[in-house]
Structure formats: C-alpha cells, structure tokens
BAFI-244080 format. One line per 2 residues: their letters; for each residue x, y, z of N, C-alpha, C, O. Coordinates in nm, 4 decimals. Example, Ala and Ser with C-alpha at 12.3 -4.5 7.8 and 13.67 -1.06 7.14 Angstrom:
2
as	1.3190:-0.5690:0.7800:1.2300:-0.4500:0.7800:1.3200:-0.3300:0.7800:1.4236:-0.3319:0.8465 ~ 1.2850:-0.2250:0.7080:1.3670:-0.1060:0.7140:1.2900:0.0030:0.7870:1.3409:0.1138:0.8039
// end
This chain:
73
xx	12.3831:12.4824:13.7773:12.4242:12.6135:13.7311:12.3314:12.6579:13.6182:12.3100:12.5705:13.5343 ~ 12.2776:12.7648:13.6008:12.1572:12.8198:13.5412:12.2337:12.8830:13.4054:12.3435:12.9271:13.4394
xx	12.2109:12.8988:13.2757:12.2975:12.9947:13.2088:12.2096:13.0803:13.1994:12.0881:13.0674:13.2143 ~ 12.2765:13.1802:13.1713:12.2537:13.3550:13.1540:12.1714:13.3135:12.9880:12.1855:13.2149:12.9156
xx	12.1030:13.4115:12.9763:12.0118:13.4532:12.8151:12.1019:13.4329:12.6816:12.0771:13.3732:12.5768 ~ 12.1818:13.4836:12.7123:12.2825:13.4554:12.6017:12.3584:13.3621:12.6067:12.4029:13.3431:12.4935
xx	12.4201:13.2534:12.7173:12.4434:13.1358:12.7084:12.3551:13.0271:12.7110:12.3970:12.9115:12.7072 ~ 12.2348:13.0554:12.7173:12.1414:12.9450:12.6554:12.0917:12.9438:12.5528:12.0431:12.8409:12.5058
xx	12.0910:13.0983:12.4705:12.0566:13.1073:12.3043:12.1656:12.9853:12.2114:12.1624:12.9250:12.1041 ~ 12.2335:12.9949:12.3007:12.4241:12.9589:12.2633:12.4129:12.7682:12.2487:12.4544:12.6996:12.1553
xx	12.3536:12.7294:12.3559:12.3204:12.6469:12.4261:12.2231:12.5596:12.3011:12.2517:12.4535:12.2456 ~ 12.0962:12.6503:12.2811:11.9809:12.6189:12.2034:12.0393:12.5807:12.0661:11.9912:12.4808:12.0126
xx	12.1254:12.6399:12.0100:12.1481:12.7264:11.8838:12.2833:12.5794:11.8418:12.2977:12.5541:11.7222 ~ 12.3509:12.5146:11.9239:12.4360:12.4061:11.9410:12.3653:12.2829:11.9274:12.4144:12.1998:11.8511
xx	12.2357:12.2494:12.0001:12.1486:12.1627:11.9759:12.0820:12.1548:11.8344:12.0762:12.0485:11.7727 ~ 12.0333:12.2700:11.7873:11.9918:12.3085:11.6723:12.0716:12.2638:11.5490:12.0353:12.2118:11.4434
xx	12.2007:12.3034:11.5993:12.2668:12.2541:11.4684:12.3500:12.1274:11.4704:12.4022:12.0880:11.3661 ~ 12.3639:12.0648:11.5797:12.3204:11.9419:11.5800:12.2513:11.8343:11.5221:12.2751:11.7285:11.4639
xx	12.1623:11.8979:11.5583:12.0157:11.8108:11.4783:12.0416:11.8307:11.3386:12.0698:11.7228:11.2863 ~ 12.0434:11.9428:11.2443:12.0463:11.8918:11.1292:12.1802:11.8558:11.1030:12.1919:11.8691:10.9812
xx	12.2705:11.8238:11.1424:12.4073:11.7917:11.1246:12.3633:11.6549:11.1113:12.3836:11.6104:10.9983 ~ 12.3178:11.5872:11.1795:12.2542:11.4055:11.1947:12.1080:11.4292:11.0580:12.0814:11.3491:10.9684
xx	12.0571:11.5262:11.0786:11.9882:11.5201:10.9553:12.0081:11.4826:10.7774:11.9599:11.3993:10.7007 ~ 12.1325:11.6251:10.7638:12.2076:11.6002:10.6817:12.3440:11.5218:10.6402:12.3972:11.5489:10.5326
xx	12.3908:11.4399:10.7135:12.4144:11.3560:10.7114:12.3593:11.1536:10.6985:12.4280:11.0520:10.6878 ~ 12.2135:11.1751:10.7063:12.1258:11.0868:10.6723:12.1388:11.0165:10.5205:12.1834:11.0658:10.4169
xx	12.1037:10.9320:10.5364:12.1070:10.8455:10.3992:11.9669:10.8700:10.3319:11.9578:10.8638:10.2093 ~ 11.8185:10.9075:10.4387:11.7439:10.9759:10.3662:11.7562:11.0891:10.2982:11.7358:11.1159:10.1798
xx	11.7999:11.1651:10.4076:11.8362:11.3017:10.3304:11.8984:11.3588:10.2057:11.8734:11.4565:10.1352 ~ 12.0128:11.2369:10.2035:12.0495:11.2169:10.0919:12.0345:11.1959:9.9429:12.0676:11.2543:9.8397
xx	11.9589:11.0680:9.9841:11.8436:11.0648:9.8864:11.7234:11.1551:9.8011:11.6972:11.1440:9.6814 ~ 11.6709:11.2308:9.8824:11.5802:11.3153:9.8748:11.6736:11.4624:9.8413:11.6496:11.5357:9.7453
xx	11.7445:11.4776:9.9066:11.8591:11.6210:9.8029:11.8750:11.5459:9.6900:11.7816:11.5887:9.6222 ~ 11.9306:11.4613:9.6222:11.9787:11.4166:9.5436:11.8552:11.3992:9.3916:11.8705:11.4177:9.2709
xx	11.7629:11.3653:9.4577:11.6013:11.3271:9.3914:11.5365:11.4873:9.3340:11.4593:11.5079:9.2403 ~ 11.6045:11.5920:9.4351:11.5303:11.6866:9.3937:11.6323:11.8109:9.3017:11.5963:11.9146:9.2460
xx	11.7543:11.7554:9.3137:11.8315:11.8147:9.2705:11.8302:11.7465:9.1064:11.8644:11.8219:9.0153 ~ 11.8001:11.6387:9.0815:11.7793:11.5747:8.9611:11.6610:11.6647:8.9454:11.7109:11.7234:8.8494
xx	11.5700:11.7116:8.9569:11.4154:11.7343:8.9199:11.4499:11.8556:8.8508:11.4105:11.8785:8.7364 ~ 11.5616:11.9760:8.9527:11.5334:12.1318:8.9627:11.6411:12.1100:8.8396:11.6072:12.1687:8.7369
xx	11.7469:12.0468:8.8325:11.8324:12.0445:8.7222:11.7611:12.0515:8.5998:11.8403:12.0865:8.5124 ~ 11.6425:12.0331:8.5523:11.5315:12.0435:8.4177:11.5460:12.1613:8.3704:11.5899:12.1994:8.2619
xx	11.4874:12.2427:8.5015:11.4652:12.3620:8.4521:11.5473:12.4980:8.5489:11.4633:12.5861:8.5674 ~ 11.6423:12.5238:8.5929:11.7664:12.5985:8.6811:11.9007:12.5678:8.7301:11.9667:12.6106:8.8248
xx	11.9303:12.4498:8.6049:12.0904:12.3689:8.6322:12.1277:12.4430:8.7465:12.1310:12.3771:8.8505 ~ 12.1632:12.5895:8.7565:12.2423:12.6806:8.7839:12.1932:12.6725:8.9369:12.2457:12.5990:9.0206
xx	12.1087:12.7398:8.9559:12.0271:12.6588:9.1129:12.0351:12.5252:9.2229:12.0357:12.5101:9.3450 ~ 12.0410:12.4376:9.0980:11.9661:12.3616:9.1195:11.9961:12.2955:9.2614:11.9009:12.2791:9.3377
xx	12.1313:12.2547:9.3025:12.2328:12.1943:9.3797:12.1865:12.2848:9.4930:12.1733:12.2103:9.5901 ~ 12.1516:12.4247:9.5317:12.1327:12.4836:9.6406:11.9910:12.4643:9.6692:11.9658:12.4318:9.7853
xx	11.8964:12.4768:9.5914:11.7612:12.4720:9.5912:11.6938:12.3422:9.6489:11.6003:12.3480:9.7288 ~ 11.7358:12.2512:9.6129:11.7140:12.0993:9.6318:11.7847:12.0695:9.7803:11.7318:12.0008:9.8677
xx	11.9514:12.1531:9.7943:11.9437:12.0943:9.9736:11.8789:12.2061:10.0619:11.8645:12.1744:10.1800 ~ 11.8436:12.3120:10.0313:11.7584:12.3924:10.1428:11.5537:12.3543:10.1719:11.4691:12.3846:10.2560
xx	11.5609:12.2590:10.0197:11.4463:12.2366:10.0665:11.4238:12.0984:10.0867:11.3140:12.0588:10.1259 ~ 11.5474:11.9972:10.0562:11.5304:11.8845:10.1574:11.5235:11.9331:10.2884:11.4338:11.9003:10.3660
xx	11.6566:12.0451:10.3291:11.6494:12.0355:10.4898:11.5117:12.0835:10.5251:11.4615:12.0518:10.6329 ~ 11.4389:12.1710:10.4241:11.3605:12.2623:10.5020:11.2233:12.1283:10.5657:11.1461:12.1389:10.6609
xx	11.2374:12.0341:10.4847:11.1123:11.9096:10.4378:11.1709:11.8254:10.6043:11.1019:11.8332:10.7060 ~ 11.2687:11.7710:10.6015:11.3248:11.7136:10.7306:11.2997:11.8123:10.8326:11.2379:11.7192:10.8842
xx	11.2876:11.8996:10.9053:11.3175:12.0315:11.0142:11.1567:12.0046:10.9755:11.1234:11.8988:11.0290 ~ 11.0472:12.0630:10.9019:10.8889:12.0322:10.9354:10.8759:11.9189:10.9983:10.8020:11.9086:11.0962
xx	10.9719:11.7827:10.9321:10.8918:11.6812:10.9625:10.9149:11.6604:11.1550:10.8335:11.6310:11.2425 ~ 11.0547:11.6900:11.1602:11.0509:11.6797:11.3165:11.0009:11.7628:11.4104:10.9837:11.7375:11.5296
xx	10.9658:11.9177:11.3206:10.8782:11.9858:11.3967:10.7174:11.9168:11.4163:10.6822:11.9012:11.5332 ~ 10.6316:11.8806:11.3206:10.5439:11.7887:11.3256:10.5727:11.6972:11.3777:10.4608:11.6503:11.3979
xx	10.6489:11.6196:11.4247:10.6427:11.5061:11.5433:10.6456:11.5404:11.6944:10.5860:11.4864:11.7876 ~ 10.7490:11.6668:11.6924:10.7308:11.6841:11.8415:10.6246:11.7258:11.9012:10.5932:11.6965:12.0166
xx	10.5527:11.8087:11.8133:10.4051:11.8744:11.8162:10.2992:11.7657:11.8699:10.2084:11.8016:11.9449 ~ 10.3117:11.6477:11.8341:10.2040:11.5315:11.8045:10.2172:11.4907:11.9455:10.3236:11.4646:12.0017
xx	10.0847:11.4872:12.0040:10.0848:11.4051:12.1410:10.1624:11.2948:12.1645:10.1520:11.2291:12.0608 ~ 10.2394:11.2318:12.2455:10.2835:11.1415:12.2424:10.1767:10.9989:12.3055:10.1184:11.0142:12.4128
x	10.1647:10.8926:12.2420:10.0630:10.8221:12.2344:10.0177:10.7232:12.1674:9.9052:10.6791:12.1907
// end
C-alpha cells in the first residue's frame, strides 16, 4: 500500500522524531547538554538551559547527517 504525500510527510516526520527521541535520550547527549549548559551559564544563566540543548541536538542531527552522507566502506 503506497501512502498519499501527506501520509508519508506524516510517515517521514514520525521517523524523524524518533531519531532524536533515542538521541536525546542518550547518555552522550546528556553529557554534552549538560557540558554546555555549564559553559553558557558564565555568561546567559537565563539562556543558558535552552541554548546548550538546541545545540547539543543541533551537534548530534549533523553528526548523523555526516554519517549517512559517507560512503559506506
């Protein structure tokens, strides 16, 4: 059974958040929010806690975009 355009955006968009669901839930990830949220706390206390997990996730989501990219080999 084939889905229609909008049940495979649906489809895509479930996988997607998936993935960082196992992302952020990681014990790396963790780590590394936690590491950077200590850093940004110096200088944007107020920030800091949002800043540090959008750019762990953003750092995890490159890195698996850069792997799938990579020939396999």
């Amino acid at each position: 059974m084939e889905l229609t355009g909008v049940a495979q955006k649906l489809a895509d968009f479930k996988i997607w958040l998936d993935q960082i669901a196992v992302i952020c839930l990681s014990e790396e990830f963790q780590r590394l929010r936690a590491e950077l949220e200590s850093f940004y706390k110096r200088s944007d206390p107020a920030g800091a806690s949002v800043k540090a997990f959008a750019d762990a996730l953003y750092t995890f989501l490159s890195e698996a975009e850069e792997s799938a990219a990579r020939p396999a080999g």
